[in-house]
C-alpha positions as CSV (number, residue, x, y, z in Angstrom):
1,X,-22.0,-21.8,5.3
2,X,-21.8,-25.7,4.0
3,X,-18.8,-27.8,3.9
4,X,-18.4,-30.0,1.5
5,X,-15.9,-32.9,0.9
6,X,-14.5,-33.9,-2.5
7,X,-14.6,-37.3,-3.1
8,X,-10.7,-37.0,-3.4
9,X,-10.3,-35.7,0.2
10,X,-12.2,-38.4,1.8
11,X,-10.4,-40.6,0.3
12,X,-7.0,-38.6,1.6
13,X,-8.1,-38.6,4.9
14,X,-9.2,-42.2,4.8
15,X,-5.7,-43.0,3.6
16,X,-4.1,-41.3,5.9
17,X,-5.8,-42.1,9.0
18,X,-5.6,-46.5,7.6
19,X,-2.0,-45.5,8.0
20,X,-1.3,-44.3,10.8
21,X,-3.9,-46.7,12.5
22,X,-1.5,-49.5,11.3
23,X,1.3,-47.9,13.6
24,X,-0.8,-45.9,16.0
25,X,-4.5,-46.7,16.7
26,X,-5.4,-43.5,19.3
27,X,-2.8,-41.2,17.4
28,X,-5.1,-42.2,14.0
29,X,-8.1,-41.6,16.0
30,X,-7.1,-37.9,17.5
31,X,-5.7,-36.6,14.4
32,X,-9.2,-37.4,12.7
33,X,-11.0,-35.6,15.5
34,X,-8.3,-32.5,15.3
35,X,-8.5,-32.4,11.4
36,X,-12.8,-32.7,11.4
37,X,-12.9,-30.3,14.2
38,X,-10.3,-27.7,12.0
39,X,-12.6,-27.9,9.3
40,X,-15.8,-27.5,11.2
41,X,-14.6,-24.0,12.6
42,X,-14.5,-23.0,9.0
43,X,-18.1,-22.8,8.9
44,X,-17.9,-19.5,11.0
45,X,-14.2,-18.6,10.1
46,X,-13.9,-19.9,6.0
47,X,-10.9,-16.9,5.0
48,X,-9.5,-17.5,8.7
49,X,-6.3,-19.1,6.4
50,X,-3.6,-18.1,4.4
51,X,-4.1,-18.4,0.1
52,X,-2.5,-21.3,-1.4
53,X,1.0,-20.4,-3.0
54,X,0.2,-24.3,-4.5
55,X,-2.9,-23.5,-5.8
56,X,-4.5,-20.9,-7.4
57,X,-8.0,-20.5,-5.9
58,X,-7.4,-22.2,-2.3
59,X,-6.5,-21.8,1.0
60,X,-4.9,-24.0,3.2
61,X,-5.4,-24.9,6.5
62,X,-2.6,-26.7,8.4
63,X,-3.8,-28.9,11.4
64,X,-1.0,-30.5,12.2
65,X,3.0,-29.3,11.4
66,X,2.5,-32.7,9.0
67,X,-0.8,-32.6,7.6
68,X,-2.6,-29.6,5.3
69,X,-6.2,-29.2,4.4
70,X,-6.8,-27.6,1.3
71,X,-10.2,-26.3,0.3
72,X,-11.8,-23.1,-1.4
73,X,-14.5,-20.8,-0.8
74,X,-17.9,-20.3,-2.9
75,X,-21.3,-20.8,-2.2
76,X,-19.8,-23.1,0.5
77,X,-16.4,-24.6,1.7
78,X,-15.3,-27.2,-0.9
79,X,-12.5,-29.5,0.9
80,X,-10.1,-30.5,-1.7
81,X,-7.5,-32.6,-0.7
82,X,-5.6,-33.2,2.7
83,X,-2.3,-34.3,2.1
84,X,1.2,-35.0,4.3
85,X,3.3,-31.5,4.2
86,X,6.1,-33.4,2.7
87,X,4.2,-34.9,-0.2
88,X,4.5,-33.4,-3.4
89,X,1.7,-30.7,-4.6
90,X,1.5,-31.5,-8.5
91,X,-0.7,-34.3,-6.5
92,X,-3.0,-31.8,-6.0
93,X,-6.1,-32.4,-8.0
């Protein structure tokens, strides 16, 4: 199975990883490598995670108690949106 990124959620992670790289440059660094390597496993593993509550459609993948991968299943694993747990989910495209 493929994954593929939305244009959205590269531009999540790329937002959030610019922030915390202000604060935190190796923290920035290892939660990129924890939050690619979560969504690589779901080439073997893509229903591993729970269904969205949020949305209808998705599941979500928490990597870190603070940040949440959202993506759905087809033909391939479509990566929606990563977002901070606290932020709220009307964001959600």
């Amino acid at each position: 199975m493929q994954i593929d990124w939305s244009q959205s959620a590269l531009a999540d992670l790329r937002e959030i990883i610019d922030f915390i790289k202000e604060r935190n440059h190796q923290a920035a660094i290892e939660l990129q490598d924890s939050i690619e390597n979560a969504v690589e496993h779901l080439v073997e593993h893509p229903y591993l995670y729970k269904k969205s509550l949020r949305r209808a459609g998705w599941r979500e993948l928490v990597v870190h108690p603070n940040y949440i991968v959202f993506y759905r299943v087809a033909e391939k694993v479509d990566i929606m949106a990563v977002v901070h747990a606290r932020e709220q989910f009307p964001k959600l495209r």
